[in-house]
C-alpha positions in Angstrom: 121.4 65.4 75.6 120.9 69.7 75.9 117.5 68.8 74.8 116.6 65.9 77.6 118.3 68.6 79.9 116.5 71.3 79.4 112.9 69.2 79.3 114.1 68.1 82.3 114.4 71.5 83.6 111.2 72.8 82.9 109.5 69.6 84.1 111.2 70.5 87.5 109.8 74.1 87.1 106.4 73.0 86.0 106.7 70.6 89.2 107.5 74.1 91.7 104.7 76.0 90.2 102.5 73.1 91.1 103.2 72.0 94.3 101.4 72.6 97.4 103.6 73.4 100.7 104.5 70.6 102.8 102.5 69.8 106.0 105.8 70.9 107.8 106.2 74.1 106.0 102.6 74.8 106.7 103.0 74.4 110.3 105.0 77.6 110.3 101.3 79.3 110.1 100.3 81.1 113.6 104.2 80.2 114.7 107.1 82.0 113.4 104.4 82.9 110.4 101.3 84.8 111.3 97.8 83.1 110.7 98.1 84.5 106.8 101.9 84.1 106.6 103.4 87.4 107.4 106.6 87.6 109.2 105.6 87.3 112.7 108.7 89.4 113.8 109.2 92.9 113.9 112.3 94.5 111.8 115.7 94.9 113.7 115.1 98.5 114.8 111.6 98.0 116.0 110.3 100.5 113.2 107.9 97.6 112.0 106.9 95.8 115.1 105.9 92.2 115.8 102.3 90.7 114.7 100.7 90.7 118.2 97.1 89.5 117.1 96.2 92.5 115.4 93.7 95.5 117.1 90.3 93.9 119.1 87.3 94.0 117.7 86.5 97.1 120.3 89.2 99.1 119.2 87.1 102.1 118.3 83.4 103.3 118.3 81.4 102.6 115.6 79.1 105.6 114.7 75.1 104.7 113.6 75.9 104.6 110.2 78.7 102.2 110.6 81.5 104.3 110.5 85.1 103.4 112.3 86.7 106.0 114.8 90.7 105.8 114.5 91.8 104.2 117.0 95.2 106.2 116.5 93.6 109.4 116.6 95.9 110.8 118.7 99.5 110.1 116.7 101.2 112.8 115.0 103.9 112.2 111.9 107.1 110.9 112.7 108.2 113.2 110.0 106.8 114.5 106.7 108.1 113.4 103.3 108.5 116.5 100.8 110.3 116.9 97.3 112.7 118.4 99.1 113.7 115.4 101.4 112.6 112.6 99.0 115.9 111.8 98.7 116.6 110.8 102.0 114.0 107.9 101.4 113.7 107.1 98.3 115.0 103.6 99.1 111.5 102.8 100.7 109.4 104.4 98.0 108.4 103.2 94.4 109.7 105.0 91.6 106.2 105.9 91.2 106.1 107.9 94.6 109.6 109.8 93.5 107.8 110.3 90.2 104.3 112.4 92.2 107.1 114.5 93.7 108.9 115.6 90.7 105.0 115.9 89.1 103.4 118.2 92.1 107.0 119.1 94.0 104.7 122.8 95.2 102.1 120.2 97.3 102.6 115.9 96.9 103.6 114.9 100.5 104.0 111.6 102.8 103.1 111.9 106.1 104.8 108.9 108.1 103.5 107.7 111.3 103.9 104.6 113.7 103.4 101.2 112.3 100.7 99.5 113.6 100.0 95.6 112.2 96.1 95.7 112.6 95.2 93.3 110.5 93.0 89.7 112.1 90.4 87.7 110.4 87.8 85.2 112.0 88.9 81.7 113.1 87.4 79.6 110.3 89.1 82.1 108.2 92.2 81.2 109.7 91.1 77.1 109.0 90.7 78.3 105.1 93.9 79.4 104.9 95.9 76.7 106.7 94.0 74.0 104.4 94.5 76.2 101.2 98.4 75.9 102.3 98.7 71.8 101.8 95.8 71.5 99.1 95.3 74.4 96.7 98.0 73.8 93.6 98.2 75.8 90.4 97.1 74.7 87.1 96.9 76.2 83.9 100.2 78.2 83.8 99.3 79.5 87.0 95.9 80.7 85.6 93.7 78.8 87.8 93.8 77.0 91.3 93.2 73.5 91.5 91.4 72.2 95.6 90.5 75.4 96.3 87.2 74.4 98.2 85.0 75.5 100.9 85.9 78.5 102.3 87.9 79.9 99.6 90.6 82.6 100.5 94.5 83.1 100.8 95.1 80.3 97.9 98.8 80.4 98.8 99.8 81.9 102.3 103.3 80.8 101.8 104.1 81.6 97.9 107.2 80.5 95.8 106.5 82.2 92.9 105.4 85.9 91.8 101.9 84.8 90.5 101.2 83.3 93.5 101.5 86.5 95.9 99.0 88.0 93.2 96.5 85.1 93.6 96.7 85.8 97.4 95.3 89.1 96.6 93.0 87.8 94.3 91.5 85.3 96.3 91.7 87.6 100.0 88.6 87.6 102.8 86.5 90.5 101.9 84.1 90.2 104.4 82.1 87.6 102.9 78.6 89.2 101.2 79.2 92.7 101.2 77.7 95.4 99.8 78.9 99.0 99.6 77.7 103.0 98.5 81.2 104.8 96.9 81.6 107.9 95.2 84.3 108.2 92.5 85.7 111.0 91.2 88.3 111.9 88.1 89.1 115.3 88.2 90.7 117.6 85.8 93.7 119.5 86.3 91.9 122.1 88.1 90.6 120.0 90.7 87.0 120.1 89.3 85.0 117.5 88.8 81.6 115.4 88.9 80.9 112.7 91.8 79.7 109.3 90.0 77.7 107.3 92.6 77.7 103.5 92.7 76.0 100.7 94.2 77.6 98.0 94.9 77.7 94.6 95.9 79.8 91.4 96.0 78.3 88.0 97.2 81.0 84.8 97.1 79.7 81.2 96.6 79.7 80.0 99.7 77.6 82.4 102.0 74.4 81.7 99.3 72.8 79.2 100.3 70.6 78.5 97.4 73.6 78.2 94.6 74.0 75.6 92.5 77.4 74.3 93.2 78.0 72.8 89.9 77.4 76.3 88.3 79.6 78.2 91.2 82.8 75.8 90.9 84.9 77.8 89.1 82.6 81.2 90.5 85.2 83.3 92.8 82.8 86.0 93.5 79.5 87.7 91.9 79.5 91.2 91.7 76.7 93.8 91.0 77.3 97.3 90.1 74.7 100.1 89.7 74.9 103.7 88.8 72.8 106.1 90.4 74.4 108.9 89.8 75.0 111.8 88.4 71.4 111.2 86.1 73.0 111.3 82.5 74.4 107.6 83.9 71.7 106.8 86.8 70.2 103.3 85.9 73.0 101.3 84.4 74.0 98.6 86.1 76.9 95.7 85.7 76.8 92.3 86.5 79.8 90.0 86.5 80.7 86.5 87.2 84.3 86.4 88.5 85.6 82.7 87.3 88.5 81.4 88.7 90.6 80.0 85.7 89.4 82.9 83.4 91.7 80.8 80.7 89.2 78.0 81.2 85.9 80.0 81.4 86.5 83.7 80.5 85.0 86.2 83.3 81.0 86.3 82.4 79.6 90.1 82.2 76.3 91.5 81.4 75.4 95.2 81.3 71.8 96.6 81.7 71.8 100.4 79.1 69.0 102.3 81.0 68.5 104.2 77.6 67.9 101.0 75.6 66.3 99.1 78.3 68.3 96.2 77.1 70.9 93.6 78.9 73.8 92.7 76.5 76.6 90.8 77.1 80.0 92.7 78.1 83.1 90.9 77.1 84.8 94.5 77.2 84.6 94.4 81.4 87.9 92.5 81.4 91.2 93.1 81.2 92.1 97.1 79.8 88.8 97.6 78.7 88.0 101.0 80.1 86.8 101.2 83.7 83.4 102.3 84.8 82.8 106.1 83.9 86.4 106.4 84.6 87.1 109.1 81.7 89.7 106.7 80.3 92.0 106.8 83.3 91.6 103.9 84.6 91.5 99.7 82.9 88.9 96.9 84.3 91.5 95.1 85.9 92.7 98.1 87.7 89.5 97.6 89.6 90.3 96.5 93.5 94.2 97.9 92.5 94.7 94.4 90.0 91.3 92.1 89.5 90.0 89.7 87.0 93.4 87.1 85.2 96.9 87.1 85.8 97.4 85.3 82.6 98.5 87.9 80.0 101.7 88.7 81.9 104.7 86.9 83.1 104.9 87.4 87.3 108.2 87.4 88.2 108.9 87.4 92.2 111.7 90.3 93.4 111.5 89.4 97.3 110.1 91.4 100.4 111.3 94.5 100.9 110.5 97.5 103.8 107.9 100.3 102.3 106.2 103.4 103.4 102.7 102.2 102.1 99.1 104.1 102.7 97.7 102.3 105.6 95.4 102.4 108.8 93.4 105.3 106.6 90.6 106.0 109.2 91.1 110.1 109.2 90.6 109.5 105.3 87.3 108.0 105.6 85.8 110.2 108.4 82.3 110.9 107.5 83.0 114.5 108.7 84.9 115.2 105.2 83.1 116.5 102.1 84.3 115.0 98.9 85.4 118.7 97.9 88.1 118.2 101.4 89.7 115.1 99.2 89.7 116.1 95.9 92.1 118.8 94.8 94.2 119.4 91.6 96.8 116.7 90.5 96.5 114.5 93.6 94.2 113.8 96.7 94.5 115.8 99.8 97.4 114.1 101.4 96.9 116.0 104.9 94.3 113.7 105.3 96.7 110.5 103.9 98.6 108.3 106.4 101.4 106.1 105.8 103.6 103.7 107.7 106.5 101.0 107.1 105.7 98.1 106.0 107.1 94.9 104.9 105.5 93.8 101.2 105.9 91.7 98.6 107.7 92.8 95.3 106.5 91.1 92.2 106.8 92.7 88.9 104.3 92.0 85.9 105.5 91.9 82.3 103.3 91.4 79.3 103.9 88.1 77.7 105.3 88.1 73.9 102.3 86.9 72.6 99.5 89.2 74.7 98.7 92.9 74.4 97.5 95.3 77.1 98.2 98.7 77.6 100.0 98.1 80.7 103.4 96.6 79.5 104.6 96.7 83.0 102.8 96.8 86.7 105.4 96.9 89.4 103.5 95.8 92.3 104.0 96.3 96.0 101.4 93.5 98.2 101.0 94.3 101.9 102.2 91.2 103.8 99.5 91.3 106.8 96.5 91.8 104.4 97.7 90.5 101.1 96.2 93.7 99.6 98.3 95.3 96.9 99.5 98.7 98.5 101.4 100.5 95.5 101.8 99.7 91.8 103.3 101.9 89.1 102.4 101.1 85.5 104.4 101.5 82.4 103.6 101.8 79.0 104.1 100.3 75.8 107.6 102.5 75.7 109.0 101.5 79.2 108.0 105.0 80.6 106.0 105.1 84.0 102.7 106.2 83.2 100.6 106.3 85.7 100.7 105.4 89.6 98.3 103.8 91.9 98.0 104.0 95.7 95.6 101.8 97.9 94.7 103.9 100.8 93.6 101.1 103.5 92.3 100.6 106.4 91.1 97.5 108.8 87.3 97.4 109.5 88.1 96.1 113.4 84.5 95.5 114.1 84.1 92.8 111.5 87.7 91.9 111.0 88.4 92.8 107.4 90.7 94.7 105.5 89.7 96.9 102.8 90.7 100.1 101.0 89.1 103.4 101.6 90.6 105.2 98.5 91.9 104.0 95.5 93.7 106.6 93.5 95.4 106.1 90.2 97.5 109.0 89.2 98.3 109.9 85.3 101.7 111.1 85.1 101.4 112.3 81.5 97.9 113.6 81.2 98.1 115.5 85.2 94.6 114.1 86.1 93.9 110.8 88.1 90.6 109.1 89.4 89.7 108.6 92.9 87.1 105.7 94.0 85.6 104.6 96.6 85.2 107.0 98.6 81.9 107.3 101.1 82.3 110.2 103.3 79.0 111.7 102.2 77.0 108.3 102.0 74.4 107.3 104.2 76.3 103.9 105.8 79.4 102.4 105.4 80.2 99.2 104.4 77.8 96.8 105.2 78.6 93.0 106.0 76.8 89.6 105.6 73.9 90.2 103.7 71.9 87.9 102.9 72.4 87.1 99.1 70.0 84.9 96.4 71.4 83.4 93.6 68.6 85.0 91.6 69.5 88.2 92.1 73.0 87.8 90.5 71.5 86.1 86.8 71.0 88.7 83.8 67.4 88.3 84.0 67.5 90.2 87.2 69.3 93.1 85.8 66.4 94.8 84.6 64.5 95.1 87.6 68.1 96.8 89.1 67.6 99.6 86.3 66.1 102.7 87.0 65.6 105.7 84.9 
């Protein structure tokens, strides 16, 4: 009888993790739910306020190479956070943010401002997500998405379960093709340190015309990374197929080695393989803040809570900044850093019994509006926090997207971290829409993206 009981229980859990949201539930989209399903509300003391539609389009000049005035320009902090009041709000704070204080007491800050809730997307965006709500169901142990079609973003805008706020991450509106020109930096503990110049450019299924869509079906995203510099690395370049059910069809990887003028397959770009010349401080998947499966760890959902996350980062990513006005020793130059309350999503990561990686924990922290993650500390093997990561982010107005402007990931132990995506220097910003071929994202075209 325990054991009918307990199959019977699981079956019930196998059946929550499954479902789709009711036609009812879903109607709570663009009502009491925002578009993307965020609280539309404010919090009871009007420190987070209501979702109003987000900023217009027209919210700030755009400069000729594309880059965003701050449209808050103007604000000052409603107060600064210091090791010596830390205390007073360390109940809106990871651990990992208390931990950067006790690290660098002398200079780690938070400078809090107003709240603004920027974030909008484009209409059909806003279609995507209400069909993804009825249709798209898990599968796989929540390791791939089952009717998730079209126009594929937001996979669950109203989640039941902890892997399912991830997915929503996962699976967010990045602009549709983009491509990009970052900087990343990982300096030592002086503060000194060698730009590495990338590349990039991600192109999604449905905004190339010419794909096969029996080849793309379980394709989330293509994604092409070249170095170019400093010249010890110029001329290698990455090429990666981001599958959806990575359980089903592992993600597909190629790297071009401008030394041996060679394209190999790379199934170390996954998982804690070792980032991009990251200097070993920083894994593939903590590309984007968390990329690539969800299926080596148990997600387990804590609830919503109010945060002082990075966010609306335009005085970050003024093109007016050298790289040398960001990077100092132990952490970025958080004069230049903005944060605000927030409402996210808690979910908390634990490596299954029978997986490895050398995250045993990620305690995640997912921004509501944009579904990005915001904050995650990582633990190690031990339990002890290890190292902390912090997605600086902004909202391009003029094309509706929210991305991040820095991504730092801070080593506790070692007293270094790594900084990417930064573009102060660069010639443009991001850049929107392009028009993508499906040649250009198959390993025979990698060679021809090599220089030396």
């Amino acid at each position: 009888m325990r054991k009918m009981i307990a199959v019977l229980a699981l079956s019930v859990l196998a059946a929550n993790v499954m479902a789709a949201v009711s036609p009812e539930e879903a109607a709570k989209l663009g009502t009491t739910l925002t578009p993307v399903g965020a609280e539309k509300a404010g919090n009871a003391d009007g420190s987070i306020p209501a979702w109003t539609g987000g900023i217009p389009k027209n919210a700030g000049a755009v400069d000729s190479k594309g880059f965003l005035a701050d449209p808050f320009a103007s604000e000052k902090p409603l107060f600064v956070i210091t090791a010596a009041t830390v205390d007073k709000y360390k109940d809106k704070l990871s651990d990992g943010q208390v931990a950067m204080f006790k690290r660098y007491p002398e200079t780690y800050k938070i400078p809090v401002y107003p709240s603004h809730r920027t974030v909008n997307l484009p209409a059909d965006i806003y279609e995507s997500i209400k069909r993804s709500a009825v249709n798209v169901k898990a599968i796989n142990d929540g390791n791939g998405l089952e009717n998730f079609t079209g126009n594929r973003y937001y996979a669950f805008p109203i989640p039941k379960n902890g892997v399912e706020v991830l997915w929503n991450h996962i699976t967010r509106y990045h602009g549709g093709n983009l491509r990009r020109i970052i900087t990343q930096a990982t300096p030592q503990t002086n503060g000194s340190y060698t730009p590495i110049r990338f590349e990039e450019e991600v192109a999604v299924p449905q905004a190339i015309p010419d794909i096969d869509p029996a080849k793309a079906a379980n394709v989330l995203s293509y994604f092409k990374q070249s170095v170019t510099a400093p010249a010890r690395l110029a001329g290698n370049v990455l090429l990666v197929h981001e599958t959806l059910d990575q359980v089903k069809e592992p993600r597909l990887a190629w790297i071009y080695n401008a030394g041996q003028r060679r394209v190999r397959r790379a199934p170390q770009v996954s998982y804690d393989g070792p980032g991009t010349a990251s200097d070993g401080l920083r894994t593939t998947d903590n590309f984007d803040m968390f990329s690539g499966a969800p299926d080596r760890y148990d997600w387990k959902l804590v609830g919503k809570k109010e945060m002082y996350i990075p966010y609306n980062s335009y005085k970050l990513d003024s093109p007016s900044l050298k790289y040398d006005d960001i990077i100092k020793a132990g952490h970025i130059n958080q004069d230049l850093t903005r944060y605000e309350l927030h409402r996210v999503w808690e979910v908390v990561g634990t490596v299954k019994p029978s997986e490895r990686h050398i995250y045993a924990k990620r305690h995640m922290y997912i921004d509501e509006d944009s579904w990005q993650v915001a904050l995650v500390d990582h633990y190690d093997g031990r339990g002890q926090l290890w190292r902390v990561a912090e997605g600086h982010a902004q909202f391009y107005y003029d094309h509706q997207v929210p991305a991040y402007t820095v991504e730092t990931l801070y080593d506790l132990i070692a007293g270094r971290y790594i900084a990417l995506g930064m573009k102060n220097e660069e010639k443009s910003s991001f850049m929107f829409g392009f028009a993508a071929k499906a040649a250009d994202y198959t390993p025979a075209a990698l060679r021809s993206e090599g220089v030396r």
